[in-house]
C-alpha positions in Angstrom: -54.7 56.1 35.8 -52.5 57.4 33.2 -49.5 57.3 35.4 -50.1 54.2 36.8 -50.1 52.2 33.5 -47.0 54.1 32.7 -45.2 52.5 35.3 -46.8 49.3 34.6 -45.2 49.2 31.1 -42.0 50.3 32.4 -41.7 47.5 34.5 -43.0 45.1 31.9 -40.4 46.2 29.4 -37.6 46.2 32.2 -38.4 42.6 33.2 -38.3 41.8 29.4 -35.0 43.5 28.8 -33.2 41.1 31.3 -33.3 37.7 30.1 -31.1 35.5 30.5 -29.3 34.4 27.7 -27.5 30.9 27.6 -24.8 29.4 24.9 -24.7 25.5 24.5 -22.7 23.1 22.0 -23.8 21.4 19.2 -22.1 18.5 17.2 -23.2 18.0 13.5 -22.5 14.4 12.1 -24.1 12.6 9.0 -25.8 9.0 10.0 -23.6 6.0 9.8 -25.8 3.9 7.7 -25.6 5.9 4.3 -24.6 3.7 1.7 -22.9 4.0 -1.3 -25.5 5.2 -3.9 -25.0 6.5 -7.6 -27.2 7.0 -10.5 -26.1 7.5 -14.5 -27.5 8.6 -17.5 -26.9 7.3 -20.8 -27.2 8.6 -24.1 -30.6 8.1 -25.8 -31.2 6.1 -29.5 -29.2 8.1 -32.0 -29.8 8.5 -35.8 -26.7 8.7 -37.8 -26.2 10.8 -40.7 -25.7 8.8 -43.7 -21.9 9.5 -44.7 -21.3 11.1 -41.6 -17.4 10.4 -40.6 -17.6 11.4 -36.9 -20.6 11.5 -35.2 -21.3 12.6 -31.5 -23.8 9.7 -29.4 -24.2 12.2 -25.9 -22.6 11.3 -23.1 -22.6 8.7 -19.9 -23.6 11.6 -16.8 -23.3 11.2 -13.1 -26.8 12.3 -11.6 -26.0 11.3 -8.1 -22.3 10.1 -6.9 -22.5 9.6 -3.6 -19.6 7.1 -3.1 -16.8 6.0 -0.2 -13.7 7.1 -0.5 -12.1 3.7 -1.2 -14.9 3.1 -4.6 -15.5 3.9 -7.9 -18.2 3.5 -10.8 -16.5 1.4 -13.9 -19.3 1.7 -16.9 -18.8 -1.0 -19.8 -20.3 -0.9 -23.5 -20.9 -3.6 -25.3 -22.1 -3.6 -28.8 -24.4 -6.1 -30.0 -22.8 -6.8 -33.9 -19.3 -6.4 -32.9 -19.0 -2.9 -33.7 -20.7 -3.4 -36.8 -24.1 -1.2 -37.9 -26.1 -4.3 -39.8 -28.5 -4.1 -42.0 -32.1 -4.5 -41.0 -32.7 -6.5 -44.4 -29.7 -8.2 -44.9 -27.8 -9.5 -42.1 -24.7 -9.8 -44.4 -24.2 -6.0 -45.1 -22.3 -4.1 -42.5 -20.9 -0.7 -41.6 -17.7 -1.3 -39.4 -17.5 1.5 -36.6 -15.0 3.0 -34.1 -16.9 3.9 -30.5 -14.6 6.5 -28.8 -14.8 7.1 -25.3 -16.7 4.2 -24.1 -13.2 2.7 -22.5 -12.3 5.6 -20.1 -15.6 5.5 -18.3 -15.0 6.2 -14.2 -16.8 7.8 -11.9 -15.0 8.7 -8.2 -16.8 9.9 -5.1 -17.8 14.0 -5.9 -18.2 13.5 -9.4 -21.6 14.3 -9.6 -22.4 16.0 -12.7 -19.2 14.4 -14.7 -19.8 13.7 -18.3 -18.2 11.5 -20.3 -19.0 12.1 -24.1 -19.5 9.0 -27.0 -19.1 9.6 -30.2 -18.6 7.3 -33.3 -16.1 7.3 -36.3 -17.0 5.5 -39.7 -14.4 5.2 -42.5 -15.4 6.3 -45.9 -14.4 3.1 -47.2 -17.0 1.8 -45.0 -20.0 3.9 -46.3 -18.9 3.6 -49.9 -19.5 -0.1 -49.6 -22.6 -0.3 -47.4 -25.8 -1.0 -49.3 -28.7 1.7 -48.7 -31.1 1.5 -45.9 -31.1 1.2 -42.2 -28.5 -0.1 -40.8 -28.6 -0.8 -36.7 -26.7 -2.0 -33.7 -27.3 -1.9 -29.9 -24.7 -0.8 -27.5 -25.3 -2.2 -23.5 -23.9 0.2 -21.1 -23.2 -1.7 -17.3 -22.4 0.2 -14.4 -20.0 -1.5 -11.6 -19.8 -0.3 -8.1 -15.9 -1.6 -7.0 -13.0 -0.4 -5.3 -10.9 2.3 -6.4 
């Protein structure tokens, strides 16, 4: 008996042993109907140190830049006083402010992860004359898909 199921599994692991074995082609492609798809983030509310002559905001950040070759993502600021922190008691006082960075805003196709950093100069002109209290503005950042 023992012999017998000795050359049972021989021939079992022999017919095993000689499968045949077959290569094929594959072609890998992405789908034809992606479209152009990107996502930012902004910087959040900011507090400003009183006196403060440069002052970082964060930056604009590419979450997901998946773009065509031929486009590009132009983001705009605009500021709601002109530039201009106002007062929330007095619409008359005002703390004039530089924005830096906010013009060179473009995002290309692979630029996920880019940032582009804010930041704000005052004058110490400007904070010598600016009455106390909270002052405020609103920038409005817009995001343009168009081509490169």
């Amino acid at each position: 008996m023992k012999k017998f199921l000795s050359v049972v599994f021989a021939l079992i692991l022999v017919s095993v042993c000689v499968l045949p074995a077959f290569a094929d082609s594959m072609t890998i492609s992405t789908g034809s109907g992606v479209t152009d798809e990107y996502q930012l983030t902004f910087p959040a509310d900011t507090n400003i140190p009183w006196e403060s002559s440069s002052y970082a905001l964060g930056s604009v950040t590419a979450t997901v830049m998946r773009l065509s070759p031929d486009k590009k993502v132009k983001v705009s600021v605009a500021s709601a006083n002109d530039y201009n922190l106002v007062s929330t008691t007095s619409a008359s006082s005002k703390i004039a402010y530089t924005l830096t960075g906010a013009d060179t805003i473009v995002f290309f196709a692979g630029d996920y992860g880019k940032d582009c950093p804010l930041s704000v100069s005052i004058a110490d002109a400007q904070w010598q004359q600016a009455a106390s209290g909270e002052h405020t503005d609103v920038l409005t950042f817009t995001a343009e898909l168009t081509n490169a």
